[in-house]
LUMRO-709997 format. One line per 2 residues: for each residue x, y, z of C-alpha. Coordinates in steps of 0.02 Angstrom, whole numbers. Each point is the difference from the previous one (the first is absolute). Example, Ala and Ser with C-alpha at 12.3 -4.5 7.8 and 13.67 -1.06 7.14 Angstrom:
BEGIN
615 -225 390 ~ 69 172 -33 .
# end
This chain:
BEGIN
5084 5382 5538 ~ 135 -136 -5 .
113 70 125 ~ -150 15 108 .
-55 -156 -18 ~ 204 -39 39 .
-6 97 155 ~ -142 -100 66 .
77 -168 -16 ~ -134 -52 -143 .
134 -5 -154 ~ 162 -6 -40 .
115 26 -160 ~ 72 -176 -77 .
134 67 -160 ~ -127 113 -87 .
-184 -66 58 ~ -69 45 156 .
-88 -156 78 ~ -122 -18 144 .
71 -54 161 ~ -97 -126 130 .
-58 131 87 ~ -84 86 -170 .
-81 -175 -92 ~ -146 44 99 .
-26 197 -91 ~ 78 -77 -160 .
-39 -102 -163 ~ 110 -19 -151 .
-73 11 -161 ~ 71 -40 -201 .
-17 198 -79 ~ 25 -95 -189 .
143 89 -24 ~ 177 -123 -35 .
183 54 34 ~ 87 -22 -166 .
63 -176 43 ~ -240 -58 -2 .
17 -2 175 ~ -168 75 72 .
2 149 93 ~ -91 -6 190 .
-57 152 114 ~ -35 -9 169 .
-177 96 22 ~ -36 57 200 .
-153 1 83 ~ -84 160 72 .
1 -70 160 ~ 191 25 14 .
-4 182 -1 ~ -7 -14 191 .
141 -60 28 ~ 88 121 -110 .
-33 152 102 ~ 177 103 40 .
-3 93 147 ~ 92 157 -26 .
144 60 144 ~ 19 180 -4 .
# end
């Protein structure tokens, strides 16, 4: 689901998170899980609408 969410110009990788792109803060919202990295930091997740999946349609080449 990332790399198609990549592919369609919604997200992009930053070091090891993937974050949403200008194009994607419409589709996206980032949420606290309650989960902390060992340093206390919290931990967020990006969470994506339904109404992306539209967008995320490959067309196959044969």
């Amino acid at each position: 689901m990332n790399l198609l969410l990549a592919e369609a110009g919604l997200q992009a990788k930053r070091g090891d998170d993937w974050e949403a792109l200008e194009a994607g803060q419409a589709f996206a919202r980032i949420y606290d899980t309650g989960k902390k990295h060992g340093s206390g930091v919290l931990i967020q997740q990006v969470k994506w609408a339904s109404s992306v999946l539209p967008l995320l349609t490959r067309e196959e080449v044969a």
